[in-house]
C-alpha positions in Angstrom: 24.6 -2.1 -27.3 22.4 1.0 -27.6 20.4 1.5 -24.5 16.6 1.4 -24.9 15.9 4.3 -22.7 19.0 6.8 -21.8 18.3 9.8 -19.3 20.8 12.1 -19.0 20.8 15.3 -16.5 17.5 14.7 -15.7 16.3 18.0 -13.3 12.6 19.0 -11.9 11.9 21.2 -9.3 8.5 22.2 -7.4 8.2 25.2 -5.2 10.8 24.3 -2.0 12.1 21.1 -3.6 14.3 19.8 -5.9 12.4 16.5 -7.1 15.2 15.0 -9.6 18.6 16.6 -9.2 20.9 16.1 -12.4 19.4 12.2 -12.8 21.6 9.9 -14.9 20.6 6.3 -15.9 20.1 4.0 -18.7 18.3 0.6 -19.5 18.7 -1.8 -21.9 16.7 -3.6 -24.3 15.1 -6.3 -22.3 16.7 -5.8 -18.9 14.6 -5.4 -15.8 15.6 -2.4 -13.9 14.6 -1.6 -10.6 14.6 2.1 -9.3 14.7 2.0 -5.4 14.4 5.2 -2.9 12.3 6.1 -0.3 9.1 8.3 0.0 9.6 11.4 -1.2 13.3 10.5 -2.9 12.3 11.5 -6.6 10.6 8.3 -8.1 7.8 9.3 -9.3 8.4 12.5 -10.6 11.1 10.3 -12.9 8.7 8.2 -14.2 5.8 10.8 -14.9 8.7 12.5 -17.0 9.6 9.3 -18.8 5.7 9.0 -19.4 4.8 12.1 -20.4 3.2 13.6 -17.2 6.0 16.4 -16.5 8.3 18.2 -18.7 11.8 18.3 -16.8 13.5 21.6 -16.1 17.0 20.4 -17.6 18.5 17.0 -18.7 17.4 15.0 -21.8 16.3 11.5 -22.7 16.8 9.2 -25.6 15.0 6.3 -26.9 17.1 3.9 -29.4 19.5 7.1 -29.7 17.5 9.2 -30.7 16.0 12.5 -28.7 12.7 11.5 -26.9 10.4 14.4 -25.4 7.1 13.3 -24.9 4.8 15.9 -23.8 1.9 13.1 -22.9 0.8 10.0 -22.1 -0.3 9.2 -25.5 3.1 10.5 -27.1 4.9 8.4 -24.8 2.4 5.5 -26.0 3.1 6.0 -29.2 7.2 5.7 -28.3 6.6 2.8 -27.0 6.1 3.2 -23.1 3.1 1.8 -21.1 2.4 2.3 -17.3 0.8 0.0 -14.7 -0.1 2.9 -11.8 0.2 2.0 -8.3 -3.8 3.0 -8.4 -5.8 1.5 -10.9 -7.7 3.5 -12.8 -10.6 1.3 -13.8 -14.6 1.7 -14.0 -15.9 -0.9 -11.7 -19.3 -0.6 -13.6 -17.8 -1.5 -17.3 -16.9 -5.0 -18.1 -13.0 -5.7 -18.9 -13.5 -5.1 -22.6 -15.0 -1.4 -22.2 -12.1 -0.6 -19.5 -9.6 -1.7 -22.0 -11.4 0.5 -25.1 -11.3 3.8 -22.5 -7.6 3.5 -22.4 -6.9 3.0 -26.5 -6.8 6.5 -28.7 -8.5 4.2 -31.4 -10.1 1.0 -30.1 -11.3 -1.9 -32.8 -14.9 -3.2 -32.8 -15.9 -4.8 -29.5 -15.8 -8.1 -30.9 -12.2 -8.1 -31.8 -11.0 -6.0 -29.2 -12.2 -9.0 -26.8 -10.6 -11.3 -28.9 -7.5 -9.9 -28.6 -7.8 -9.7 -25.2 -8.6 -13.1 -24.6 -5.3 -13.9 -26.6 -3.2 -11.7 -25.1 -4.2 -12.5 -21.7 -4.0 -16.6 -22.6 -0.1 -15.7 -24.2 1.3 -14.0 -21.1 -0.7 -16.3 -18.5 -2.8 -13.8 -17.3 -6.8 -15.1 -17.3 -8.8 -12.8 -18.0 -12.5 -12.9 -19.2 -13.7 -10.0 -21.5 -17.6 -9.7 -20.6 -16.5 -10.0 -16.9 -17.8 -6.5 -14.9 -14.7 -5.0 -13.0 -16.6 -4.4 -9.7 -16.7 -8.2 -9.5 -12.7 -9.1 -9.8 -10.1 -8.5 -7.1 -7.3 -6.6 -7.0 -5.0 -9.3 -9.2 -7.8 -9.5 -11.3 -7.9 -5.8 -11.5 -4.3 -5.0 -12.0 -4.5 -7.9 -15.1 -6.5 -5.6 -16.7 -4.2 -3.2 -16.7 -1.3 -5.1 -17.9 -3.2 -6.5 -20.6 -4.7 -2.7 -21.7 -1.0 -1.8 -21.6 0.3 -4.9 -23.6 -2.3 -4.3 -26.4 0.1 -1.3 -27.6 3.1 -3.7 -27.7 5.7 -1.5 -25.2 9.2 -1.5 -25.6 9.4 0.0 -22.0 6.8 -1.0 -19.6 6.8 0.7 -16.1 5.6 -0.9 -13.3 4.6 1.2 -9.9 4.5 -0.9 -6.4 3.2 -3.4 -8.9 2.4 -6.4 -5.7 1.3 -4.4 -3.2 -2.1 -5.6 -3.5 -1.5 -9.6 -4.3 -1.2 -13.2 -2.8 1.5 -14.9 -2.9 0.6 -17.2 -5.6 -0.7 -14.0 -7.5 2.6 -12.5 -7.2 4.4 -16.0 -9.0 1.9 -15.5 -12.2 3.1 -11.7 -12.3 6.5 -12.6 -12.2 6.0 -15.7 -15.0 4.5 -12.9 -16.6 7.3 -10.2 -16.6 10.1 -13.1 -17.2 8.2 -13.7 -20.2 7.9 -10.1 -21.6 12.0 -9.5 -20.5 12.4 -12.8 -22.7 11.0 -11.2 -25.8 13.3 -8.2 -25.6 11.1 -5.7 -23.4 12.4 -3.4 -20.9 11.0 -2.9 -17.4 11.2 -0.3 -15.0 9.8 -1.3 -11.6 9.3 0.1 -8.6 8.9 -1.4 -5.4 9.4 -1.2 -1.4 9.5 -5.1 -1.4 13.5 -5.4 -1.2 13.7 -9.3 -1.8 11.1 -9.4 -4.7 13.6 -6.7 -6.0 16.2 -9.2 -5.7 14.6 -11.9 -7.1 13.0 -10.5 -10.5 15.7 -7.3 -11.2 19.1 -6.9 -13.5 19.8 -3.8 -12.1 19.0 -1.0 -9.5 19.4 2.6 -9.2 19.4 4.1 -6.0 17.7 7.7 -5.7 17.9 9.9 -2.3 16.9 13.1 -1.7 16.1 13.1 -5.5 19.7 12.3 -6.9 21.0 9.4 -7.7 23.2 7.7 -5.1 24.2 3.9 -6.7 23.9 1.4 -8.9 24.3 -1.8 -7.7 23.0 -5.6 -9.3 20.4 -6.4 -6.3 20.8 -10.4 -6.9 24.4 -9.5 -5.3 23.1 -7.5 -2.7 21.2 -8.5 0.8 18.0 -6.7 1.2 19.7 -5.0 4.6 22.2 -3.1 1.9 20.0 -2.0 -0.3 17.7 -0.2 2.6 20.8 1.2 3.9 21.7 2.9 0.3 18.2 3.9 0.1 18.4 5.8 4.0 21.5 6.4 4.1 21.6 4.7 7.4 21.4 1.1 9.1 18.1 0.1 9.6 17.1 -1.7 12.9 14.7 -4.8 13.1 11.7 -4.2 14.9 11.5 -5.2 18.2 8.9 -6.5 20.8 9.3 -5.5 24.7 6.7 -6.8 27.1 4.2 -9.9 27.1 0.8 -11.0 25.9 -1.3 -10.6 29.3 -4.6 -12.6 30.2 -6.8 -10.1 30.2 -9.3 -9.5 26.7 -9.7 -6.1 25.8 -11.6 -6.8 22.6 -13.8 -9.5 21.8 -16.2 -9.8 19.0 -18.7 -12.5 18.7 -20.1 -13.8 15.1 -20.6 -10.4 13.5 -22.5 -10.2 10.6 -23.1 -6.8 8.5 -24.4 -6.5 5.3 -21.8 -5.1 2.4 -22.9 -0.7 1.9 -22.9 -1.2 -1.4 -22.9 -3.6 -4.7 -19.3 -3.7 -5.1 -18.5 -4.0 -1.4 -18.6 -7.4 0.9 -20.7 -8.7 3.5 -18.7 -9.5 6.9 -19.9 -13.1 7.8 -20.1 -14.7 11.7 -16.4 -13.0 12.5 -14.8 -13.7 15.6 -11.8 -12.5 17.2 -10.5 -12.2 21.1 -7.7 -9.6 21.7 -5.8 -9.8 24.4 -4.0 -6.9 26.2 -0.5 -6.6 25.2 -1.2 -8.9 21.7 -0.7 -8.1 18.2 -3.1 -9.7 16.2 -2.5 -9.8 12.4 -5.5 -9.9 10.0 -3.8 -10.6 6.2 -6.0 -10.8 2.4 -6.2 -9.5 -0.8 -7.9 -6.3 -1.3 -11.4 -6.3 -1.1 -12.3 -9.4 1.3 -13.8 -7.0 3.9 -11.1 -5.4 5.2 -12.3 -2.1 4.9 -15.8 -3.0 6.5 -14.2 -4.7 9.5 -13.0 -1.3 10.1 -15.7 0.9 9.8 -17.6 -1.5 11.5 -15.2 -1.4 14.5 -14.6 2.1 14.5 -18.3 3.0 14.5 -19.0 4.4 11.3 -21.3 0.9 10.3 -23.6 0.2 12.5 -23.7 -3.0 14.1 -25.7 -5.5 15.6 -26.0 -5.5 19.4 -24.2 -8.2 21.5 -21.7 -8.3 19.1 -18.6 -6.2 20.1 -17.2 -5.8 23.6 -14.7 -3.5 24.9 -13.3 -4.7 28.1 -16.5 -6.8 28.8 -18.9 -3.7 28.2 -20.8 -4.3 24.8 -20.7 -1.7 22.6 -21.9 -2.8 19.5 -24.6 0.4 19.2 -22.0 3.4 20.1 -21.1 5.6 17.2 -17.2 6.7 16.7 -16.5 9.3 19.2 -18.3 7.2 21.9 -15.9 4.2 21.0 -13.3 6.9 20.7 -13.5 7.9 24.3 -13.6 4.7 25.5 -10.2 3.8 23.9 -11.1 2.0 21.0 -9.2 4.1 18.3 -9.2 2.9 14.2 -7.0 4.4 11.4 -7.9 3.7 7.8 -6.8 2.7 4.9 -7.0 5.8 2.8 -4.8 8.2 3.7 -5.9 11.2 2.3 -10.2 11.5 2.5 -11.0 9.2 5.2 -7.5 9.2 7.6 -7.0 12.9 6.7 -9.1 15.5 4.9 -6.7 16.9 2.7 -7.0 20.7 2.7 -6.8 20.8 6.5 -3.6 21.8 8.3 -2.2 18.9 10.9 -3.4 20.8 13.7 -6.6 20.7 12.2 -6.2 17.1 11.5 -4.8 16.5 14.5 -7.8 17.8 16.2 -10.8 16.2 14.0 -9.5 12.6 16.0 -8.0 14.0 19.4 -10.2 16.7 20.5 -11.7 14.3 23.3 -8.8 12.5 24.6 -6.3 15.3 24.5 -8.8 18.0 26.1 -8.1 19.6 22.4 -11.7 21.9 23.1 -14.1 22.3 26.1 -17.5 23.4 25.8 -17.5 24.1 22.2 -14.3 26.5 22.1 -11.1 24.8 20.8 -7.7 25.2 22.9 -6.1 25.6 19.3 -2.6 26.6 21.3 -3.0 22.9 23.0 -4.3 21.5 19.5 -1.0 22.8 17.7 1.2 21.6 20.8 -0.4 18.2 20.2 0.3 18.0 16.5 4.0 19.3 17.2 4.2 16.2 19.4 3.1 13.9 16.6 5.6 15.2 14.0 8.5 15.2 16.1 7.7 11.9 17.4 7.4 9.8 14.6 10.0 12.2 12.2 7.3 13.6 10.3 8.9 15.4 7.4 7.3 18.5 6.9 7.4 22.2 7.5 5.4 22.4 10.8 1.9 22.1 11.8 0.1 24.7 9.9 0.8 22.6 6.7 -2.1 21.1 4.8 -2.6 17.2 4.4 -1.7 17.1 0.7 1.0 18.7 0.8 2.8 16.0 2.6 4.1 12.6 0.9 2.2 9.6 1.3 4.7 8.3 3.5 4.7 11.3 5.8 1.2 11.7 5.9 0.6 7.8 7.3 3.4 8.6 10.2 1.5 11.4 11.5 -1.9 9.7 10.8 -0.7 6.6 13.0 1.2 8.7 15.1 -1.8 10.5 15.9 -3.5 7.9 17.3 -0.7 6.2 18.9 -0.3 9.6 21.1 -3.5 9.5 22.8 -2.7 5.5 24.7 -5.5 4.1 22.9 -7.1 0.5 25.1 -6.9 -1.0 21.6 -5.7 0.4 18.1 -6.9 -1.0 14.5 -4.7 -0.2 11.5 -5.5 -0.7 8.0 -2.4 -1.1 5.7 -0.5 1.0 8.2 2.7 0.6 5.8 1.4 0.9 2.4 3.2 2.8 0.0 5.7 3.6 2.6 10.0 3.3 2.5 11.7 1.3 4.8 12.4 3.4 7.1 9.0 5.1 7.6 7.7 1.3 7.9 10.5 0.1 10.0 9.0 3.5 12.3 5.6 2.6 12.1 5.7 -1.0 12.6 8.1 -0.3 16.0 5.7 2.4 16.8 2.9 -0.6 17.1 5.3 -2.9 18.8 5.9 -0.4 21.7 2.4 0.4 22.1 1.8 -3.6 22.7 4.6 -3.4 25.0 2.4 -1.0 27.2 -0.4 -2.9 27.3 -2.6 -1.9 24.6 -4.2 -4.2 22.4 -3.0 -4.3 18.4 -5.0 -5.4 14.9 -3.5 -4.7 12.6 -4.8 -5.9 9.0 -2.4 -5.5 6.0 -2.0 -7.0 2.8 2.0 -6.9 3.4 2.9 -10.8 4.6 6.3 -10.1 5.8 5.5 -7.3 7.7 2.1 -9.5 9.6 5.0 -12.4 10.3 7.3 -10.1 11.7 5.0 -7.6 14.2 1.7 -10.5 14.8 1.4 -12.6 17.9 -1.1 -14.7 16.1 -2.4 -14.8 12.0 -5.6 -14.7 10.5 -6.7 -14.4 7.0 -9.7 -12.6 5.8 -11.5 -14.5 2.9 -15.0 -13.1 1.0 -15.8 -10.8 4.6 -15.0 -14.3 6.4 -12.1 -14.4 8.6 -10.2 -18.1 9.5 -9.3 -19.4 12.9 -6.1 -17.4 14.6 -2.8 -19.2 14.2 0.5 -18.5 16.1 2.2 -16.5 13.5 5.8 -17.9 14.4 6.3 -21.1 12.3 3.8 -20.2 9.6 5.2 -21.0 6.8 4.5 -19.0 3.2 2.5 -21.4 1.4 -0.2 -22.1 4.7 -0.7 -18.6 4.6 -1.1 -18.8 0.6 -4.1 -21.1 1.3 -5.6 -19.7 3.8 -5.7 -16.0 2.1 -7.5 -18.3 -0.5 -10.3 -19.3 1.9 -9.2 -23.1 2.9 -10.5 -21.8 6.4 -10.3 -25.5 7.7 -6.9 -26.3 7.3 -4.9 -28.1 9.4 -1.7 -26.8 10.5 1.6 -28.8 9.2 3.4 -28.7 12.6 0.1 -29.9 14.2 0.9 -32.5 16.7 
C-alpha cells in the first residue's frame, strides 16, 4: 500500500545544532503514528517541516507518491494536513464561530459556518456551541475548537502536539472516541506525546528520535512504557523515590482565602484551605484555568491578599509582597516558563539573580557580586543537567525542557521553608521529569514543605502525600493520595467536592 505521508532523508540544521539528521519514516493511510523523543530530540522541527513552517536543508517528502514541498501552512492545508498546536492559538474575546473563520483562507457566511460547526462537532462527539465566547470555555473546550477548525478542511494527515496535556480524564476518553473515529474513516494521525501509556493505548506505530535522528521503530501496544523511555534516553530510567517522613510541625497554613479573579477571563479563589506540613508533598490537580495560576500569585505575593489569611510557620503574612515572602522561605515557580519564570532575553546568571539575589547574598548594598551570581547559576546547571552552553546564555535560547530544570532548580538551590510549583513537568521528556520530580522528592526529604499543582495525574499519584482537586478557584478536602483510584479523582477535578471516599470505613 502507498504510504500517505513518506519522508525520506529528512535534514535541518540551526546554528550549533543538527535538528533532524537524515530522518526516514512513513505513515499509512489511517494509521495512528506516534513520534516519541525527548526535549530537544528533533520533533518539532519535523512537524513544522511536514506543515509548512521550515523548509528542510536535504531529504524529501511525498504525499500519495507524489513530491510534496509545502512552503506554508496554507499549502500544507491545501495537501491535506491540519495541526492541533500544543498552544492554542485562540481569541478569548471572539465566540467559537469567529475563531474558527480566522483560521479558514475563505470562510462561508456566518450562518453556515456555525452550522457546520455544530455538525461537525455533533459527528465526531465533540460539543461544541457556536455563539459560545472562548474566554468562557476550558481548556477541552478550547482545544475542541481547534480540532473542529482543523476538521472543517477534511485532513488526510492530522498532527496532534502534546494533545492531553491540559485534560481530565474523562476529557481525554471523548478525544480518544474522537481520534478512533477519524483513524476509522481512513485519516492519518501523527501524535506527539510525553504520556508513554496513552501512547500505548491509542498508537499503530512509533518512531523513536534522539539527538535528532531516528533511533527505532517499535509497535508501542507491544512495548512497556519503561522501554520506550529507555529508547527515547538512551538509558534506564529510575522511579522516583521518597527518603524521609512527614513531620508534625505546619509550615504553611492558609485559612478560607478569598481573592477576587484580576481580570474577566480569570477565576475568583473561593474560602481555600490547606495545612502543609514539613517534610509533605501536597498535590493540587485540575484542568486549566480553575485558579491555579491565582493560587500562585496569590501565594507568592504578586496578588495581594487579605490579612489573617496565610501563615508561614505561625507568623501571618498575608500583606508581605514577594521578596519579603521570598526571604522568609516561601519560594513559588510558575507556570510560564519563559515571561513570568524567566525573562527571556536575560542570561541565566541574570535569571539566576532576578529570584536569588537575597538568599544567595547575590548583591549587597545595591552592587551585584556578579562573580558569586554566575557561580550560583553554574551550580544550578550542573545540578539538575541543564543542557546548555554555560551561564552567559539567554533564556530562549534554551529548550523548554531545559529551561524548567534550571527554573526549578533555581529555587530548589536556595533550601526554600516551603516551595510551590506550577506544572513543574509540563512539556518536559521523561527524563527531565523523572529529574524534576526527584528533585522535589529530596527537598521533602530535608524538611521543606512541597505543593505542587499539576494537571499531570500520574505524576500528583506518584510524588503527593495527600490529593486535592481545584474546581472553579475552589479547592476539595485533601485525600491520602495512595489508594486513589482514577475515576475519584475524575470526579472530584469535576467539582463533586463532597464525595465520599470508596475505601471509607
Amino acid at each position: 500500500m502507498t504510504p500517505l505521508l513518506k519522508i525520506d532523508g529528512l535534514t535541518k540544521t540551526y546554528p550549533g545544532v543538527v535538528a533532524n539528521d537524515d530522518v526516514s519514516l512513513s505513515i499509512a493511510p489511517g494509521e495512528v503514528h506516534a513520534l516519541l523523543g525527548e526535549n530537544g530530540a528533533g520533533k518539532s522541527t519535523l512537524v513544522k517541516t511536514i506543515f509548512g513552517l521550515n523548509q528542510p536543508d536535504k531529504g524529501r517528502m511525498e504525499m500519495d507518491g507524489t513530491p510534496y514541498a509545502p512552503s506554508s501552512p496554507e499549502d500544507a492545508r491545501v495537501a491535506g494536513v491540519g495541526m492541533v498546536f500544543q498552544h492554542f492559538s485562540l481569541f478569548e474575546a471572539l465566540d467559537v464561530a469567529e475563531n474558527v473563520a480566522l483560521g479558514m483562507s475563505d470562510p462561508p457566511p456566518m450562518r453556515d459556518l456555525s452550522q457546520r460547526i455544530e455538525t461537525v462537532s455533533r459527528d465526531y462527539g465533540l460539543p461544541l456551541k457556536p455563539g459560545q465566547i472562548v474566554g468562557d470555555l476550558s481548556a477541552g473546550e478550547r482545544q475542541r475548537v481547534e480540532i473542529v477548525r482543523c476538521l472543517l478542511g477534511n485532513p488526510r494527515l492530522l498532527i496532534m502536539d502534546e494533545p492531553t496535556s491540559v485534560l481530565t480524564p474523562q476529557e481525554v476518553d471523548l478525544l480518544f472516541k474522537t481520534l478512533r473515529q477519524l483513524r476509522d474513516e481512513g485519516t492519518s494521525i501523527l501524535y506527539i506525546s510525553h504520556k508513554l501509556e496513552e501512547i500505548r493505548a491509542l498508537c499503530d506505530t512509533a518512531t523513536i528520535l534522539r539527538g535528532g535522528k531516528v533511533v527505532a521503530t517499535c509497535t508501542p501496544s507491544e512495548e512497556s512504557a519503561g522501554r520506550m523511555a529507555e529508547l527515547m534516553v538512551g538509558r534506564r530510567l529510575d522511579v522516583p523515590a521518597r527518603a524521609g517522613t512527614v513531620r508534625p510541625e505546619t509550615l504553611l497554613q492558609i485559612d478560607r482565602l478569598s481573592v477576587p479573579a484580576a481580570s474577566e477571563f480569570g477565576t475568583a479563589l473561593k474560602e481555600v484551605s490547606l495545612t502543609l506540613k514539613a517534610g509533605e508533598v501536597l498535590g493540587i490537580g485540575g484542568v486549566a484555568g480553575n485558579g491555579q495560576d491565582e493560587l500562585v500569585a496569590t501565594l507568592a505575593g504578586e496578588t495581594r491578599s487579605p490579612a489573617d489569611t496565610i501563615f508561614l510557620e505561625r507568623r501571618d503574612i498575608s500583606r508581605l509582597g514577594p521578596e519579603q515572602r521570598r526571604v522568609r522561605g516561601l519560594l513559588t515557580a510558575p507556570e510560564e516558563r519563559l515571561g513570568h519564570a524567566a525573562a527571556p532575553d536575560l542570561s541565566l546568571t541574570e535569571n539566576g539573580l532576578l529570584s536569588a539575589a537575597t538568599s544567595q547574598g547575590l548583591a549587597r548594598r545595591g552592587f551585584v557580586d556578579w562573580r558569586a551570581a554566575r557561580r550560583f547559576a553554574e551550580s544550578v546547571i550542573e545540578r539538575f543537567d541543564v543542557r546548555t552552553p554555560g551561564p552567559g546564555t539567554v533564556a530562549r535560547a534554551l529548550s523548554g525542557g531545559n529551561l524548567q530544570k534550571f527554573v526549578i532548580g533555581r529555587e530548589i538551590a536556595q533550601d526554600p521553608l516551603v516551595l510551590v510549583v506550577n506544572q513543574p513537568t509540563w512539556g518536559v521528556d521523561a527524563a527531565a521529569a523523572a529529574t524534576i520530580r526527584q528533585a522535589l522528592l529530596d527537598l521533602a526529604g530535608e524538611g521543606s514543605g512541597v505543593i505542587v499543582i499539576s494537571q499531570d495525574l500520574d505524576e500528583l499519584m506518584q510524588i503527593s502525600d495527600r490529593f486535592a482537586a481545584l474546581t472553579e478557584g475552589r479547592l476539595s478536602p485533601f485525600r491520602p493520595a495512595a489508594g486513589l483510584t482514577v475515576e475519584e479523582i475524575g470526579l472530584m477535578l469535576g467539582g463533586a467536592h463532597d464525595m465520599e471516599p470508596a475505601h471509607a470505613h
